[in-house]
C-alpha positions as CSV (number, residue, x, y, z in Angstrom):
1,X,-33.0,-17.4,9.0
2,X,-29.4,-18.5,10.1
3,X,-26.8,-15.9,9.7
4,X,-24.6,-18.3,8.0
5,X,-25.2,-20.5,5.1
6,X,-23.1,-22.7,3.1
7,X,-22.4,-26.2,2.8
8,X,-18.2,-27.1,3.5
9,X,-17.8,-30.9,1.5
10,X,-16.1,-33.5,3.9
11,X,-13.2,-33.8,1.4
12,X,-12.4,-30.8,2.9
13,X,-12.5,-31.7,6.2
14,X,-10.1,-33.4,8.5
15,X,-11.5,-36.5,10.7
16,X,-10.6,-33.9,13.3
17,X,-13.0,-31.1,11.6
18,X,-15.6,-33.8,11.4
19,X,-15.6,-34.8,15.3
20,X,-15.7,-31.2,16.4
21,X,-18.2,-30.2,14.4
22,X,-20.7,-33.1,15.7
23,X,-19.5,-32.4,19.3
24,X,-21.1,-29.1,18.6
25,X,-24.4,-30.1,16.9
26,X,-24.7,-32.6,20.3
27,X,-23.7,-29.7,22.1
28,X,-26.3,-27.6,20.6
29,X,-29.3,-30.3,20.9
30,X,-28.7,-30.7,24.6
31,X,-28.8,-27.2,25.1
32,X,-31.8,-26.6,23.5
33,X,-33.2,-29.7,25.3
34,X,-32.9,-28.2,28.1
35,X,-35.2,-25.4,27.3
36,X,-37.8,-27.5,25.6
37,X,-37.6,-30.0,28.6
38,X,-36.8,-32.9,27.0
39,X,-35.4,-35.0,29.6
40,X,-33.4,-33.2,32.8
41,X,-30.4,-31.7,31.0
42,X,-30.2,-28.5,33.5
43,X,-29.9,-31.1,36.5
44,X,-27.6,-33.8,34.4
45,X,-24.7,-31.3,33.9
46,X,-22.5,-29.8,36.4
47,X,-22.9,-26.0,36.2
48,X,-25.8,-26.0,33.9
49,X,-28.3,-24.6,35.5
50,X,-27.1,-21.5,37.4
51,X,-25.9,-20.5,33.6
52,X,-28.4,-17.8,32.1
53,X,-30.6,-19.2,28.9
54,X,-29.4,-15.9,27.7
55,X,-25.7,-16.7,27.9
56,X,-26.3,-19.7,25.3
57,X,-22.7,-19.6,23.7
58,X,-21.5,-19.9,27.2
59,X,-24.3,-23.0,27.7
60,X,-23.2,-24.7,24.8
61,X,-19.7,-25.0,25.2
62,X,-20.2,-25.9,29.0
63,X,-22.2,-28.9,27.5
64,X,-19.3,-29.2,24.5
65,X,-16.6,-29.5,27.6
66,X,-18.8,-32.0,29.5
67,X,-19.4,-34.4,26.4
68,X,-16.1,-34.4,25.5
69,X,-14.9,-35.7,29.3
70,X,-16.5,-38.9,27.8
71,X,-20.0,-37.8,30.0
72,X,-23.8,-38.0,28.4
73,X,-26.8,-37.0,30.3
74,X,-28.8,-39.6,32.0
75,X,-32.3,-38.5,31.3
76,X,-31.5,-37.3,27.5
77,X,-31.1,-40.3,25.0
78,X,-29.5,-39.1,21.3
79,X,-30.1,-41.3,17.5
80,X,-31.1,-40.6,14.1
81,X,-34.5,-39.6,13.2
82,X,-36.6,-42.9,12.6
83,X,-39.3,-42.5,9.5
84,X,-41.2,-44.6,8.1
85,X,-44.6,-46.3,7.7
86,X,-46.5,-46.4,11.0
87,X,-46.5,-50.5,11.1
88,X,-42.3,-49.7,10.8
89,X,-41.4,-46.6,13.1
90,X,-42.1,-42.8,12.6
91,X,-41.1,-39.9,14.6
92,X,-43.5,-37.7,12.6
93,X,-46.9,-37.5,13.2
94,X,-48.3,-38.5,9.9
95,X,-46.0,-41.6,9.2
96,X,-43.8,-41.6,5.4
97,X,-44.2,-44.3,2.9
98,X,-40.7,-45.8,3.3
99,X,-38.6,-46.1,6.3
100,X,-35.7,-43.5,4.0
101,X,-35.3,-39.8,2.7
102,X,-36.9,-39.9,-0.6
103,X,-38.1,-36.8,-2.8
104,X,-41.7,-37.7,-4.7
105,X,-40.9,-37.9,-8.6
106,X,-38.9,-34.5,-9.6
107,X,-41.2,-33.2,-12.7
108,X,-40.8,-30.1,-12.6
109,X,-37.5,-27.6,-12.7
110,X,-37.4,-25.2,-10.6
111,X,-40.1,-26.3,-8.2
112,X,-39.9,-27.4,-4.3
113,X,-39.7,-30.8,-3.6
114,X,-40.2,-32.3,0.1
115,X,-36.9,-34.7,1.2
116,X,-40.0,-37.0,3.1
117,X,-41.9,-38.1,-0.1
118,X,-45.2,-37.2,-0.2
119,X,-45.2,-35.8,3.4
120,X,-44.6,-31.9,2.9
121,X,-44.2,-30.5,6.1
122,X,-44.2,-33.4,8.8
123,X,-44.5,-32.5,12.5
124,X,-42.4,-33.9,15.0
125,X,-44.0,-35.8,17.9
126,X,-44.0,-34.8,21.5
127,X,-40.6,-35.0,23.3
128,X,-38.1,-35.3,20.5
129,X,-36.1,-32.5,18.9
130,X,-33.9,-32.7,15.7
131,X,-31.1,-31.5,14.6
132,X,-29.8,-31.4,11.0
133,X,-26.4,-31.1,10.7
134,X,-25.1,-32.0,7.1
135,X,-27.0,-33.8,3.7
136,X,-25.9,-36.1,1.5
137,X,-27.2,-36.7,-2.3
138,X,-27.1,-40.3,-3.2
139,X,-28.5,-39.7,-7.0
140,X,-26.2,-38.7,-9.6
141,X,-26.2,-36.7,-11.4
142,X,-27.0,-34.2,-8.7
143,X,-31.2,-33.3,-9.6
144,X,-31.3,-30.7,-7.1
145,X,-30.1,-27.5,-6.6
146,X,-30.8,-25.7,-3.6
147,X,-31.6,-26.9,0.0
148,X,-34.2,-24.9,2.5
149,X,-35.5,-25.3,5.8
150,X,-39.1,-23.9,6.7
151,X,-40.8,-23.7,10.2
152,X,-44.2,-23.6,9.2
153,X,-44.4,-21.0,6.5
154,X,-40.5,-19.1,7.7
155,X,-37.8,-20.1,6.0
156,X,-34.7,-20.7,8.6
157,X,-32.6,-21.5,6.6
158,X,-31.4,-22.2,2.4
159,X,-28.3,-23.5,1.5
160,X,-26.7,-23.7,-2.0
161,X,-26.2,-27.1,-3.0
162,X,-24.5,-26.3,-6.8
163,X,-20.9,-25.8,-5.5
164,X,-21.0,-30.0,-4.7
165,X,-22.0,-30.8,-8.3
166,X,-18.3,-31.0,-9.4
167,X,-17.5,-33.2,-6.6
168,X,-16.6,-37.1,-5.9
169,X,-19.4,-36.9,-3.4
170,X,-21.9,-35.0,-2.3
171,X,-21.5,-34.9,1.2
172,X,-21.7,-31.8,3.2
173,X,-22.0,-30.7,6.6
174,X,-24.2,-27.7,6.7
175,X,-22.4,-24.3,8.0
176,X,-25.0,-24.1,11.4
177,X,-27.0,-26.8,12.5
178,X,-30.5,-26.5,11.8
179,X,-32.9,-26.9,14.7
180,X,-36.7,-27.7,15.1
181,X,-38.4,-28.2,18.6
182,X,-40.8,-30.9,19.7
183,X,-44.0,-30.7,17.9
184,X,-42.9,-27.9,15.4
185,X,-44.6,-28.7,12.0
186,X,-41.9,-28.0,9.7
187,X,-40.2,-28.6,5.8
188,X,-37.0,-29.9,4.6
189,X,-37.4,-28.8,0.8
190,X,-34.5,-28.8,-2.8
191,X,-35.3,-27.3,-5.3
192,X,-35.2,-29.7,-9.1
193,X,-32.5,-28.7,-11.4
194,X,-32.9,-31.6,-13.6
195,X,-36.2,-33.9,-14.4
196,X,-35.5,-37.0,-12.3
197,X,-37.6,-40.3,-11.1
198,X,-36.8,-39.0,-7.4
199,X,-33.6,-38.1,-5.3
200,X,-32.2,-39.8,-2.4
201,X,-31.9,-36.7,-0.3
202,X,-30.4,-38.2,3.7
203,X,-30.2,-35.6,5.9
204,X,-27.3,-35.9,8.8
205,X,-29.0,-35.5,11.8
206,X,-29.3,-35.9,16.2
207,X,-32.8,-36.7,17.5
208,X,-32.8,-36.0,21.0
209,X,-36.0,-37.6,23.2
210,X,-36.0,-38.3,26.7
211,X,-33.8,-41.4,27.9
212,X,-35.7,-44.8,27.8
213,X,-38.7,-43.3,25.1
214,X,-39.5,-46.2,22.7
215,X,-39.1,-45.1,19.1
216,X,-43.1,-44.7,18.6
């Protein structure tokens, strides 16, 4: 699991706060792209490659310092995950229902609901890697109550999502980015609070696949 989780509310956040904070969940992606191979990374960025994997802070804000000069890696291209019915656009496996983050019907407090409908624990496809960053709730009021992340049957992480409920908005940006590797098979879960027809759960978010890939 993470070491750190909370969620900080972007009405607490400067626009300043906000940039940083993506510059390091791109940061973090690319790095970890360059592990998993997806696209070149190591032979994009200056001084990459003769830094040790082990020595990932260092890697990361290497990466951090090279995106901010206004650089991107050639063979790396970065968007926002792409669900959705097969005939649409999917990045999972087995394709959603609906080309959005949707809960099924909340029925039952207390109980695990999947943030992809009726998929439970989709699997991403070859070559693309995600990384969650920050959740917003559209539905109010707020039916959910906690947040967790699950590769395979592991929880990685669990926010608490009942400090938001007082709030203008529910939008959040996690306390560490949440990441899951190409083909992991994994589950982005809240918990119901409150018996509701479903809840509009988006999840902020960096898909990294190699540069040129058509969205399958």
């Amino acid at each position: 699991m993470a070491s750190r989780n909370y969620v900080i509310n972007t009405e607490d956040l400067s626009l300043t706060d906000r940039k940083n904070y993506k510059l390091s969940a791109l940061a973090a992606g690319l790095e970890r792209c360059a592990v998993k191979a997806v696209g070149s990374p190591e032979s994009d960025i200056p001084g990459l490659q003769a830094t040790p994997v082990a020595d990932k802070s260092r890697r990361v804000q290497l990466i951090r310092s090279y995106i901010e000069g206004g650089n991107w890696p050639r063979s790396v291209d970065a968007r926002e995950l792409a669900p959705g019915p097969a005939l649409v656009r999917t990045d999972f496996a087995v394709p959603t229902v609906l080309a959005e983050s949707l809960t099924a019907p909340l029925a039952v407090v207390d109980t695990w609901y999947s943030c992809f409908q009726g998929v439970g624990a989709p699997q991403l496809l070859v070559g693309k890697l995600l990384v969650i960053w920050g959740i917003s709730v559209e539905t109010v009021p707020i039916p959910v109550s906690y947040l967790q992340f699950l590769r395979g049957t592991n929880v990685q992480a669990a926010f608490d999502l009942q400090t938001q409920n007082c709030r203008l908005a529910f939008d959040a940006y996690l306390s560490e980015p949440v990441v899951f590797d190409p083909q992991d098979t994994f589950a982005v879960q809240v918990l119901c609070r409150i018996v509701s027809p479903a809840a509009r759960v988006h999840l902020h978010n960096f898909l990294f696949e190699k540069a040129g890939d058509t969205i399958a």
